[in-house]
C-alpha atoms as an extended CHARMM CRD file, in Angstrom:
* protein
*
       255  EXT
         1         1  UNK       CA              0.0000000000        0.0000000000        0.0000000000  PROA      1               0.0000000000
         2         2  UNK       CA              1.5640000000        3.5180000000       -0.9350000000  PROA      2               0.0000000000
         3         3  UNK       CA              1.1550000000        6.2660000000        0.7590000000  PROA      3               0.0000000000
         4         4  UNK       CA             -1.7110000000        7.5750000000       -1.4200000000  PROA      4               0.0000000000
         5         5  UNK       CA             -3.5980000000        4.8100000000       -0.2030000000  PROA      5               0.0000000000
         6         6  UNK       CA             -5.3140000000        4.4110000000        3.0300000000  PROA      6               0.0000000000
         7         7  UNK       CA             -7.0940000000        0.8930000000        4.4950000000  PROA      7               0.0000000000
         8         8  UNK       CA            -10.5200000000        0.8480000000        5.0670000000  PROA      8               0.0000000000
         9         9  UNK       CA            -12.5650000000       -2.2610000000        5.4910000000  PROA      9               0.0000000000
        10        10  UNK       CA             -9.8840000000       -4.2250000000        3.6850000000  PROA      10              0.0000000000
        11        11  UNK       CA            -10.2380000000       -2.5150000000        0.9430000000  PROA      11              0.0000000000
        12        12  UNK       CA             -7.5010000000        0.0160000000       -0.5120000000  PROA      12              0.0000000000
        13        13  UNK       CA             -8.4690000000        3.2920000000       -0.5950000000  PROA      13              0.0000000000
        14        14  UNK       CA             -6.7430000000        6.0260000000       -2.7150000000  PROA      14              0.0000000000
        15        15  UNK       CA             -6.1080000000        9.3020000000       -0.1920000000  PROA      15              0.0000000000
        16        16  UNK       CA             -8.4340000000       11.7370000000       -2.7340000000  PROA      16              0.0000000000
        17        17  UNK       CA            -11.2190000000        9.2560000000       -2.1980000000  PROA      17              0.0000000000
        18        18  UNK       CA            -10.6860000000        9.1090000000        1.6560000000  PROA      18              0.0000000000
        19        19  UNK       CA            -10.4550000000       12.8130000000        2.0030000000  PROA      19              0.0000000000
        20        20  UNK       CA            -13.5140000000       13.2770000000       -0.5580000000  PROA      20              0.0000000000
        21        21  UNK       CA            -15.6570000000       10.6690000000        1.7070000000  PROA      21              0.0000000000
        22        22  UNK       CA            -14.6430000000       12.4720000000        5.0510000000  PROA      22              0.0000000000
        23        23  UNK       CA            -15.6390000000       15.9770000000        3.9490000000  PROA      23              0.0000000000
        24        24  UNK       CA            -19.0740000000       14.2610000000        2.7780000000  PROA      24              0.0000000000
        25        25  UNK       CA            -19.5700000000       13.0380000000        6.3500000000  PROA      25              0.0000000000
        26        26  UNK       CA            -18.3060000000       15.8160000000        7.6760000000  PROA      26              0.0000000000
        27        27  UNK       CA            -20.3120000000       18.1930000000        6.1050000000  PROA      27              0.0000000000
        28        28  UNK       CA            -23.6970000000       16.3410000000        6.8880000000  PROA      28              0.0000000000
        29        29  UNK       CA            -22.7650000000       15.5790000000       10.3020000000  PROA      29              0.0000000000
        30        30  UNK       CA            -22.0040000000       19.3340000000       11.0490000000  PROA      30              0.0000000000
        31        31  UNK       CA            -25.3630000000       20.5480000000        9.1180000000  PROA      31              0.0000000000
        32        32  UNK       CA            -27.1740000000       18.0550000000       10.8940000000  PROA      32              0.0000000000
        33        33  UNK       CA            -25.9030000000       19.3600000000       14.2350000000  PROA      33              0.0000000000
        34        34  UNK       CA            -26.3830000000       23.0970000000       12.8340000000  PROA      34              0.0000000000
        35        35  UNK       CA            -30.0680000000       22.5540000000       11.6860000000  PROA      35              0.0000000000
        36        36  UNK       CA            -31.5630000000       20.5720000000       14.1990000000  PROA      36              0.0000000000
        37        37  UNK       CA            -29.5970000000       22.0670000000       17.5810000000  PROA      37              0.0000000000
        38        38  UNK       CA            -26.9550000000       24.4700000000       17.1490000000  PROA      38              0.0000000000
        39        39  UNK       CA            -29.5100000000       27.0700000000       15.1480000000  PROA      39              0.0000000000
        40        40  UNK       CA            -32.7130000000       26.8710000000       17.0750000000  PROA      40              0.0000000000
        41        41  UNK       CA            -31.9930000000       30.7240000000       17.9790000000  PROA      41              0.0000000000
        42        42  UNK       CA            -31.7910000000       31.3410000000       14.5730000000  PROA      42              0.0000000000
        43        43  UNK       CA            -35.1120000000       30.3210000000       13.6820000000  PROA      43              0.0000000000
        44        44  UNK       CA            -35.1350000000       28.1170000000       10.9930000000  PROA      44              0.0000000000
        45        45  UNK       CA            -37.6150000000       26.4780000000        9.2930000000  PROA      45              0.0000000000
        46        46  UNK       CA            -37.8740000000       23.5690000000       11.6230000000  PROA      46              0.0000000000
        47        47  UNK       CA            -38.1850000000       25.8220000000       14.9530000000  PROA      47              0.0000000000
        48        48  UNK       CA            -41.3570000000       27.9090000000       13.3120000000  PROA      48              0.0000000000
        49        49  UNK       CA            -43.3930000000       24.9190000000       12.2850000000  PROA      49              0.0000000000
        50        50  UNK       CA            -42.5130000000       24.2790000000       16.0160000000  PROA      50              0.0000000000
        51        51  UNK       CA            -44.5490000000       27.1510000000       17.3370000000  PROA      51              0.0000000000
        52        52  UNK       CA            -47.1280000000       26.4880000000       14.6180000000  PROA      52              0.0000000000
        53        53  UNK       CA            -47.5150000000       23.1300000000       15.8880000000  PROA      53              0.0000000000
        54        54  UNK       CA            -48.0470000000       24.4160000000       19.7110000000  PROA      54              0.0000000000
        55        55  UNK       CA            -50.6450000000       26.6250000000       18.0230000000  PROA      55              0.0000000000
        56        56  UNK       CA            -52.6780000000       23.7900000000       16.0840000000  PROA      56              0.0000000000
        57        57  UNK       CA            -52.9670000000       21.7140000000       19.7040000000  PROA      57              0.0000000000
        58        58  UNK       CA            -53.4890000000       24.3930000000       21.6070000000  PROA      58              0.0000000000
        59        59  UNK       CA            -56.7430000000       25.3370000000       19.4520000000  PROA      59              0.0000000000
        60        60  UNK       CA            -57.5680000000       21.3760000000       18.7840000000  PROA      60              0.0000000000
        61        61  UNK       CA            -58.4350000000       21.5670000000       22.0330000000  PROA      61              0.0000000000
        62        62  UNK       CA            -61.1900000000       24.6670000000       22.0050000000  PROA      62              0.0000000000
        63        63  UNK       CA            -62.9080000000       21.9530000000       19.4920000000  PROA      63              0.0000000000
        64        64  UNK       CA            -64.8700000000       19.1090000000       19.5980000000  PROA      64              0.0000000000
        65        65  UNK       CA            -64.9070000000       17.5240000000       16.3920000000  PROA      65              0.0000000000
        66        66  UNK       CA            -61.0350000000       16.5170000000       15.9260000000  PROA      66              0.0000000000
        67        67  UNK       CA            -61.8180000000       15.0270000000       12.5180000000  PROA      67              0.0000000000
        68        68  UNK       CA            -59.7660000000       17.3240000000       10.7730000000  PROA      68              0.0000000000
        69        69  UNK       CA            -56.1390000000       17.0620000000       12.9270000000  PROA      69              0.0000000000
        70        70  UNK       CA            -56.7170000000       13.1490000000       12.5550000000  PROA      70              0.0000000000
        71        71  UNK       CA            -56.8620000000       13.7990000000        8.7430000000  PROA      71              0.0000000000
        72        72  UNK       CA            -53.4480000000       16.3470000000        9.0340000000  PROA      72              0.0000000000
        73        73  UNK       CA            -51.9690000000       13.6810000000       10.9100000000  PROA      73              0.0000000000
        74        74  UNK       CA            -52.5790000000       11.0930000000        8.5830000000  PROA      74              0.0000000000
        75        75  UNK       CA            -51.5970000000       13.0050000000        5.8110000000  PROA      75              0.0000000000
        76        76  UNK       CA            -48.1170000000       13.1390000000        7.4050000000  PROA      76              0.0000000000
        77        77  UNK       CA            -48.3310000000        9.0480000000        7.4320000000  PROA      77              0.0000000000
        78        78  UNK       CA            -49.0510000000        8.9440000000        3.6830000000  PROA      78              0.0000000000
        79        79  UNK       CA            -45.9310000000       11.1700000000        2.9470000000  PROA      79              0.0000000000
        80        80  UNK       CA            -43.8790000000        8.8320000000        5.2500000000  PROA      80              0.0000000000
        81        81  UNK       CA            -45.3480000000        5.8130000000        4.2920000000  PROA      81              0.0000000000
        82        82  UNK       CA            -44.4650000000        6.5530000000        0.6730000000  PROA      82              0.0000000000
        83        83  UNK       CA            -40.7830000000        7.3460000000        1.0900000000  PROA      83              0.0000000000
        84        84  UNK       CA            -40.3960000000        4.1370000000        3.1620000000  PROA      84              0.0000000000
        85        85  UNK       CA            -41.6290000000        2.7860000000       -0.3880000000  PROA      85              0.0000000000
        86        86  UNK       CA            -39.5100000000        4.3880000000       -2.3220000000  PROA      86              0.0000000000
        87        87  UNK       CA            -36.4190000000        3.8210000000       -0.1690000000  PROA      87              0.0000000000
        88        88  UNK       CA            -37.1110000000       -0.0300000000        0.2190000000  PROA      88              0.0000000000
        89        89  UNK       CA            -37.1670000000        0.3420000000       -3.8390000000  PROA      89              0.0000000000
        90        90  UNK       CA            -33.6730000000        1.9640000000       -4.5090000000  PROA      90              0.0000000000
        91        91  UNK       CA            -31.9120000000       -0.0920000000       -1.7540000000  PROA      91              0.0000000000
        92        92  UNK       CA            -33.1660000000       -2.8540000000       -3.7440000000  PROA      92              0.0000000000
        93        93  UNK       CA            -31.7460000000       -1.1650000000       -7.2580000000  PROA      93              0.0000000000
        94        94  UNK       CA            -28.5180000000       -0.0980000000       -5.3010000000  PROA      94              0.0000000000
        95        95  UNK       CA            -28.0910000000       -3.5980000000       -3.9120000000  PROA      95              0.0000000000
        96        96  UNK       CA            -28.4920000000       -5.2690000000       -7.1570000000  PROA      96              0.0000000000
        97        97  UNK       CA            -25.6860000000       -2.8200000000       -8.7020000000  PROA      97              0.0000000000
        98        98  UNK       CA            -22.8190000000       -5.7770000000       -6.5620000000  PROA      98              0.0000000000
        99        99  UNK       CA            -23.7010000000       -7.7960000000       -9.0760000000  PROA      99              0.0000000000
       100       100  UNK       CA            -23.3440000000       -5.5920000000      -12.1180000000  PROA      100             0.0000000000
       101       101  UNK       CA            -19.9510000000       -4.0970000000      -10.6660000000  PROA      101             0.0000000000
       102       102  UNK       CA            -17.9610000000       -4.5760000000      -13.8580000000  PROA      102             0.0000000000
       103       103  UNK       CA            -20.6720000000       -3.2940000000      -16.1750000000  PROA      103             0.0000000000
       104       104  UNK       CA            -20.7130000000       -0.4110000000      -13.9190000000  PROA      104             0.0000000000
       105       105  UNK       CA            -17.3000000000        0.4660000000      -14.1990000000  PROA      105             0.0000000000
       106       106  UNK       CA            -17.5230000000       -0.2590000000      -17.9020000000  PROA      106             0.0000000000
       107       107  UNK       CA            -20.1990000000        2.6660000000      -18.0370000000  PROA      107             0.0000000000
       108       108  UNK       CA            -18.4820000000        5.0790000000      -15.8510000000  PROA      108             0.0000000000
       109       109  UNK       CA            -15.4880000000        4.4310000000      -17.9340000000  PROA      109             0.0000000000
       110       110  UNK       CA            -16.8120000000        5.4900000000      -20.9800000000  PROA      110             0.0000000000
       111       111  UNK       CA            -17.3640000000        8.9710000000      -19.2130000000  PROA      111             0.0000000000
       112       112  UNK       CA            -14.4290000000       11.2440000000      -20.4680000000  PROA      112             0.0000000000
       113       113  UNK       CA            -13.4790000000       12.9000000000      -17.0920000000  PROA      113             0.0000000000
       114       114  UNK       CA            -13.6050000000        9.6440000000      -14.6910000000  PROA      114             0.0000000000
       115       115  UNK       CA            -11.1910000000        8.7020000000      -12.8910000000  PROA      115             0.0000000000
       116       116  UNK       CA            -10.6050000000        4.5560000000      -12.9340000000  PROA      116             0.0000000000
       117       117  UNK       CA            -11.6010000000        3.1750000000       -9.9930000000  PROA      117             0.0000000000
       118       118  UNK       CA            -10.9480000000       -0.8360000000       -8.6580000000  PROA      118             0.0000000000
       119       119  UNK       CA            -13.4500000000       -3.1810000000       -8.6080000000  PROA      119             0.0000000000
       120       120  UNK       CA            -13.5540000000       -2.6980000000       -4.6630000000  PROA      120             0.0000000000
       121       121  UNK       CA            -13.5170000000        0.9430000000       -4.9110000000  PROA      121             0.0000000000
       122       122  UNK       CA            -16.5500000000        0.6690000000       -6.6940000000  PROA      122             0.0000000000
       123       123  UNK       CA            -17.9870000000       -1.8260000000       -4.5330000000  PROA      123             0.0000000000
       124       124  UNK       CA            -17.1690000000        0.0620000000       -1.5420000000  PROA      124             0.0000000000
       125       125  UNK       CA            -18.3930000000        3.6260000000       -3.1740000000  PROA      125             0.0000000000
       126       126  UNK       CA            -22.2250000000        1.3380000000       -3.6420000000  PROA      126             0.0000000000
       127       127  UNK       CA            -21.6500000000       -0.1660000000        0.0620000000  PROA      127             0.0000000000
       128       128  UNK       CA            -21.6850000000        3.8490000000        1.3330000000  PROA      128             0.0000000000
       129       129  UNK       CA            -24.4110000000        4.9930000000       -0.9400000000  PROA      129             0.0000000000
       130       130  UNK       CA            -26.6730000000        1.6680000000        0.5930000000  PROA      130             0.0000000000
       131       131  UNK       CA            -25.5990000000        3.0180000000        3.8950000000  PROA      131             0.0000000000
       132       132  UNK       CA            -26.9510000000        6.2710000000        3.1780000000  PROA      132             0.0000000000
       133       133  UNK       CA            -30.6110000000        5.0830000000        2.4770000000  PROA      133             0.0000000000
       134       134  UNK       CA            -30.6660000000        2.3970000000        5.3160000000  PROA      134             0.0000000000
       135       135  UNK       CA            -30.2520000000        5.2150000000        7.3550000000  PROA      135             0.0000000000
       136       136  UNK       CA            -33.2040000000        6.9300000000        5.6000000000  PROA      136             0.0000000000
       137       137  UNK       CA            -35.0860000000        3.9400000000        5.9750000000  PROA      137             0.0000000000
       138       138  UNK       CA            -34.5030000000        3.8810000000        9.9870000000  PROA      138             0.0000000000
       139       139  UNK       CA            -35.5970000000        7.9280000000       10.0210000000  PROA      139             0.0000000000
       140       140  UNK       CA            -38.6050000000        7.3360000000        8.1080000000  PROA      140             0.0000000000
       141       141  UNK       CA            -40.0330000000        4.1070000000        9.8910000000  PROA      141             0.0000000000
       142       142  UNK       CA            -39.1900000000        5.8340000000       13.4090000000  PROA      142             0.0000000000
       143       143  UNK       CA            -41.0650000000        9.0920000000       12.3080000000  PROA      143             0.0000000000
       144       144  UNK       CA            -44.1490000000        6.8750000000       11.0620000000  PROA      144             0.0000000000
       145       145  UNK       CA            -44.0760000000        5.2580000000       14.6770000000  PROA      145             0.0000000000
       146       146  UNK       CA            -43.8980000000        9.0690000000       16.0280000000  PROA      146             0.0000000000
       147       147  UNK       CA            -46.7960000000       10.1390000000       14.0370000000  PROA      147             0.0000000000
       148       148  UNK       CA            -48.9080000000        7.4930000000       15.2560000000  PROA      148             0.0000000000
       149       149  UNK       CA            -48.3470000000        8.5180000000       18.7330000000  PROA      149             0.0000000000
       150       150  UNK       CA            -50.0040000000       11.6530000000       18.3500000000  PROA      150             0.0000000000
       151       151  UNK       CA            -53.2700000000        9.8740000000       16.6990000000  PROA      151             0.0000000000
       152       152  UNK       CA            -53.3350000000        8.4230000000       19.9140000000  PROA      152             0.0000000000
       153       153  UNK       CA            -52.3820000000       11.8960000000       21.4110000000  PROA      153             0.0000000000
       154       154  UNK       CA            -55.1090000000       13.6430000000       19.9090000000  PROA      154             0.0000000000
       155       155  UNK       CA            -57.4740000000       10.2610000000       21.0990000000  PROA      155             0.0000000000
       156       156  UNK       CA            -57.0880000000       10.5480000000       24.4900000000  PROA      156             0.0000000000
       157       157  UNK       CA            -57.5010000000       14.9530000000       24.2700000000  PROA      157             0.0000000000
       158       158  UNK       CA            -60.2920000000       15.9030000000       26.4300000000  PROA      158             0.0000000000
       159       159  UNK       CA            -62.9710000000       17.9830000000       24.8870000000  PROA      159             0.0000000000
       160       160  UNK       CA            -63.4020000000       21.7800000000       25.7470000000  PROA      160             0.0000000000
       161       161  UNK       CA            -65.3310000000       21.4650000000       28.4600000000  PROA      161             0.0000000000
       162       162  UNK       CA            -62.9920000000       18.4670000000       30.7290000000  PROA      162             0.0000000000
       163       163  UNK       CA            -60.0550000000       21.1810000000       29.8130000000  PROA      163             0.0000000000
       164       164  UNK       CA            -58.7700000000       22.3320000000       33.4230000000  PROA      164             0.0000000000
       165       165  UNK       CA            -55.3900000000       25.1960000000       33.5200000000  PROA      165             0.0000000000
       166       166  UNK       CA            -53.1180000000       21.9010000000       34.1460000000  PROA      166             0.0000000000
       167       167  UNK       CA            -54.8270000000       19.8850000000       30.8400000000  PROA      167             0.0000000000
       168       168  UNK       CA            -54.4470000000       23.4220000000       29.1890000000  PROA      168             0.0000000000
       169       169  UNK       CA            -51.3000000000       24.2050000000       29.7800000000  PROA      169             0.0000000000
       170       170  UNK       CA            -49.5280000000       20.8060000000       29.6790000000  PROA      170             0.0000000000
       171       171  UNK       CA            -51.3300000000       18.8660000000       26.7220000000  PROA      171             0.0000000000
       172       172  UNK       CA            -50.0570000000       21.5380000000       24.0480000000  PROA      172             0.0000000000
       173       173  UNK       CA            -46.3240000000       21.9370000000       24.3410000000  PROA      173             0.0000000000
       174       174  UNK       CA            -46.2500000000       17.8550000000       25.0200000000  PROA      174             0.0000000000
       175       175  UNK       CA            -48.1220000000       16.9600000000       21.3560000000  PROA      175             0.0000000000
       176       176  UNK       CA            -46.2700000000       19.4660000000       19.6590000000  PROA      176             0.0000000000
       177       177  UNK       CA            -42.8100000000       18.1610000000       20.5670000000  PROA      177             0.0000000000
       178       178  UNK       CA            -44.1380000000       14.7130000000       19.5240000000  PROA      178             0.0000000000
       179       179  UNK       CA            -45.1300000000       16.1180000000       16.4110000000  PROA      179             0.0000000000
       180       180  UNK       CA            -42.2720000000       18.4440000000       16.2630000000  PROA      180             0.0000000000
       181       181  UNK       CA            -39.4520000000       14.6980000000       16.8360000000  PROA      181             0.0000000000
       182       182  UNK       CA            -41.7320000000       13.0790000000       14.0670000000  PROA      182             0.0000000000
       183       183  UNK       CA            -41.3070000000       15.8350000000       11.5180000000  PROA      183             0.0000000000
       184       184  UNK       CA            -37.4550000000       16.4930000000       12.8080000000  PROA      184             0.0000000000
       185       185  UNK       CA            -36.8030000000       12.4780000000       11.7800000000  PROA      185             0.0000000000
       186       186  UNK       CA            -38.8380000000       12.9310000000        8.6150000000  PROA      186             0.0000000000
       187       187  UNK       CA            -36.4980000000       15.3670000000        7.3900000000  PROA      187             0.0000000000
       188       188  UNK       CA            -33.3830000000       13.6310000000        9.0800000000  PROA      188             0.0000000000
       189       189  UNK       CA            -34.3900000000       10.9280000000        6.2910000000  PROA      189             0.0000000000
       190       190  UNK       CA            -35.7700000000       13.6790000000        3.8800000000  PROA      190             0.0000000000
       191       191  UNK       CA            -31.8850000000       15.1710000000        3.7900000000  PROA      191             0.0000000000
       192       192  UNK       CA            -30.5420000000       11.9930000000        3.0480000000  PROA      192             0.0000000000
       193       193  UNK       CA            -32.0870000000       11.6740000000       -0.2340000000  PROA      193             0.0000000000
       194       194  UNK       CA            -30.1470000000       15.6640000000       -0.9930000000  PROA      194             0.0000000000
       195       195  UNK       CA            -26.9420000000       13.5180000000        0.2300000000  PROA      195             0.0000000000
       196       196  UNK       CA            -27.2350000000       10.6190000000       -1.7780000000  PROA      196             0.0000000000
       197       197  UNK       CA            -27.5400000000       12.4950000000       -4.8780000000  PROA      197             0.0000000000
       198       198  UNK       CA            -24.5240000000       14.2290000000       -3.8760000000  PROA      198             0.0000000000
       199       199  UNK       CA            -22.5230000000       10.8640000000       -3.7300000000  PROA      199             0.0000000000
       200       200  UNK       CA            -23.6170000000        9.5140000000       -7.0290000000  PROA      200             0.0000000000
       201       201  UNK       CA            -20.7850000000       12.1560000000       -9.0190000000  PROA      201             0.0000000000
       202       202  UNK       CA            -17.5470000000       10.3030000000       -6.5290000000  PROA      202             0.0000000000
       203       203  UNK       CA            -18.3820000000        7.4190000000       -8.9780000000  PROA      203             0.0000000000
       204       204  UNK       CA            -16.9840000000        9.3940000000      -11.2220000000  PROA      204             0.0000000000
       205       205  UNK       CA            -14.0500000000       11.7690000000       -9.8400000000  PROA      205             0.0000000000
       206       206  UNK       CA            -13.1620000000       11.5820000000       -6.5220000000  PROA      206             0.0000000000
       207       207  UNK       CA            -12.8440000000       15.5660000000       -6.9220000000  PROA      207             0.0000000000
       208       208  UNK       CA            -16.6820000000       15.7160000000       -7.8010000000  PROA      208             0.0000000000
       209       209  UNK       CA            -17.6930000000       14.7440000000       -4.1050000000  PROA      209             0.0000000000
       210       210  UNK       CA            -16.5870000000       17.8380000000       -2.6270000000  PROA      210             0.0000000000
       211       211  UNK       CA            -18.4590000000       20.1290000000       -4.8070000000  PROA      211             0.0000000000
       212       212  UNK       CA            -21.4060000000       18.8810000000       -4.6650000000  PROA      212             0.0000000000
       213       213  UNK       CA            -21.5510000000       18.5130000000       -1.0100000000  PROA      213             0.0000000000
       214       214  UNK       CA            -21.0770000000       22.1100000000       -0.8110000000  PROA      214             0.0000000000
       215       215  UNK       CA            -23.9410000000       22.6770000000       -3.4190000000  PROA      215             0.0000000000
       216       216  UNK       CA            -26.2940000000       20.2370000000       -1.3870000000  PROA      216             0.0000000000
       217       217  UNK       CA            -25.3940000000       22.3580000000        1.8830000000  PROA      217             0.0000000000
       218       218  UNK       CA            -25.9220000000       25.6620000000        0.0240000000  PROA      218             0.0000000000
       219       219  UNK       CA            -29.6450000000       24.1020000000       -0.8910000000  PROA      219             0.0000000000
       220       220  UNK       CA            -30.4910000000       22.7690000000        2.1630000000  PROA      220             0.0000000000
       221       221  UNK       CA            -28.8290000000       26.2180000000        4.3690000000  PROA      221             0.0000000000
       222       222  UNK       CA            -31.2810000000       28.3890000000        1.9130000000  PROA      222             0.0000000000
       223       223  UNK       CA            -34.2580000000       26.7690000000        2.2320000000  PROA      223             0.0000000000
       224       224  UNK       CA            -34.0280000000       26.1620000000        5.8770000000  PROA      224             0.0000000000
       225       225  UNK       CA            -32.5460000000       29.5680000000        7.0860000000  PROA      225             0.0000000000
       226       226  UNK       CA            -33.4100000000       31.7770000000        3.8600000000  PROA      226             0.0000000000
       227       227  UNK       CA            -36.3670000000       31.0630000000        2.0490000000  PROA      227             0.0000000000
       228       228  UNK       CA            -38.8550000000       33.1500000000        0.8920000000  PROA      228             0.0000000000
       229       229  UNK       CA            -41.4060000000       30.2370000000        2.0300000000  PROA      229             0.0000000000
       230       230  UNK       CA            -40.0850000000       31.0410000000        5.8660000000  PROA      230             0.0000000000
       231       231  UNK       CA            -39.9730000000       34.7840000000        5.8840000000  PROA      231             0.0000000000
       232       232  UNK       CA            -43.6410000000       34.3050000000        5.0510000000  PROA      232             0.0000000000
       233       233  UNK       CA            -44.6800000000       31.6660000000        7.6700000000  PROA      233             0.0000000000
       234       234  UNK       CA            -42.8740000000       33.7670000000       10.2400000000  PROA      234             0.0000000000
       235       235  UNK       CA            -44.1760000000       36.8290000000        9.4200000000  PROA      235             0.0000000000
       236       236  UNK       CA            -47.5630000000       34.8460000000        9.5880000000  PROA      236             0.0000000000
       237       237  UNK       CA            -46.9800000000       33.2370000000       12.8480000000  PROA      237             0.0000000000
       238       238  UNK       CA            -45.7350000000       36.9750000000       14.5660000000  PROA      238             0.0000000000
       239       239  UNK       CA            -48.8410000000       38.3450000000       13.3930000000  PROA      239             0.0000000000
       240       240  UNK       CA            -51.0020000000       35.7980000000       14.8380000000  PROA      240             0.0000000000
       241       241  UNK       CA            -48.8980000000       36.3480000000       18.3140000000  PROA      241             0.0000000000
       242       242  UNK       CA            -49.7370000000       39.5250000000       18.0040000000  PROA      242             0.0000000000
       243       243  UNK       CA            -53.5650000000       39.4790000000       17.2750000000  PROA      243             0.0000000000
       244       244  UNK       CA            -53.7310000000       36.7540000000       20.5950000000  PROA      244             0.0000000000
       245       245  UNK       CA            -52.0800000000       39.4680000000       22.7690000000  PROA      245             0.0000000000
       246       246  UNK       CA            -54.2690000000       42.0050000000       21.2760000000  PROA      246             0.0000000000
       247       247  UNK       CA            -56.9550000000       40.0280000000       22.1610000000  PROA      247             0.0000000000
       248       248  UNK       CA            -56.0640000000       38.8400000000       25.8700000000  PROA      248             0.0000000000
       249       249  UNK       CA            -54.6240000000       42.4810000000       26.9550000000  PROA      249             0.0000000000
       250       250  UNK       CA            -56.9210000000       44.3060000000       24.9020000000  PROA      250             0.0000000000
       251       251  UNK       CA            -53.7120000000       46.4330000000       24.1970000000  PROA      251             0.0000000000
       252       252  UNK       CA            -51.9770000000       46.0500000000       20.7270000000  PROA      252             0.0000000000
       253       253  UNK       CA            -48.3150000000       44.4590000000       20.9390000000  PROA      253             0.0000000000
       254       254  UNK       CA            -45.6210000000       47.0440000000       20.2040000000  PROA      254             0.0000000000
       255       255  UNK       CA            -43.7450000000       46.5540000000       16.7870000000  PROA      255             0.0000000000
């Protein structure tokens, strides 16, 4: 083994490919961490569905037909239900690529600016992207589990008139942070799909995996710190603050 070469699961890797795999990991680990912990004073996206979350259960319970959150709810399970789907499909697709390993490097030979890669490069390249969408798989299954949770949540809610201060103030924040984990694993397994696309160019050049890892972090940063979709919702969600306080103080909240 040269020193261009590191050792990795018994199987030679060349140093680009190493580095070019730890800045992928790197970089999702980090945005991970950023997104769903580090940044919650920021605001993102995923902290002001939070607060519109609280909202929905605290008004589910000033109601007495809960048809309607059940239906929300399930809506969620579709959209998780068919990405388990999906994922179960292209781990199958992925899988079946170890036996098509030489065609595969055939193809990706044919491409003008690839780099040639061993057969256990290759291998191990398809062994990282299956890793990638088991993972998905886990987020997605463990998010449907979540979701179910609050059906039951929004079962056991007592109606408007059983609500006491304690049932009032306790019930709300409690469903929306179930609701809140569900979503937060949805998109855990959501951003892995972003990630996997950004692998598919290392079977190509080595050199490939670090741009597009940026790119995929410049697309995910924008749309969950910079969107035009969540200046609007919280906009929306300060001006509902500010008609409740209007309405419980009788006194308009100051800009």
């Amino acid at each position: 083994m040269s020193l261009s070469e590191i050792m990795l699961f018994n199987t030679s890797i060349p140093l680009l490919d190493a580095l070019a795999l730890a800045w992928f990991l790197a970089g999702a680990a980090l945005y991970t961490m950023l997104a769903d912990q580090i940044a919650w004073g920021k605001r993102p996206m995923a902290v002001v569905l939070h607060d519109y979350r609280l909202r929905w259960m605290e008004r589910m319970l000033e109601r007495d037909n809960r048809m309607a959150d059940v239906q929300i709810v399930n809506s969620y399970i579709r959209s998780g239900s068919l990405f388990i789907s999906t994922t179960l499909l292209v781990l199958a697709g992925i899988v079946a690529l170890l036996g098509q390993i030489e065609d595969l490097r055939v193809i990706i030979h044919d491409v003008s600016m690839a780099q040639p890669a061993s057969r256990r490069l290759m291998e191990f390249r398809v062994f990282i992207l299956v890793l990638v969408f088991v993972y998905a798989f886990f987020k997605f299954a463990w998010c449907l589990r979540q979701f179910n949770y609050t059906l039951v949540m929004i079962g056991a809610a007592p109606h408007p008139g059983q609500c006491d201060a304690a049932i009032t103030a306790a019930f709300p924040p409690r469903a929306a942070t179930i609701l809140s984990r569900a979503q937060d694993n949805f998109n855990r397994g959501l951003r892995s799909y972003y990630f996997a696309l950004a692998l598919l160019p290392w079977f190509i050049h080595p050199l490939m995996l670090f741009g597009t890892t940026v790119w995929v972090l410049l697309v995910l940063y924008r749309r969950d710190f910079r969107s035009v979709t969540l200046k609007t919702l919280a906009e929306l969600g300060a001006a509902d603050d500010a008609a409740a306080d209007t309405k419980a103080t009788g006194t308009p909240r100051a800009p």
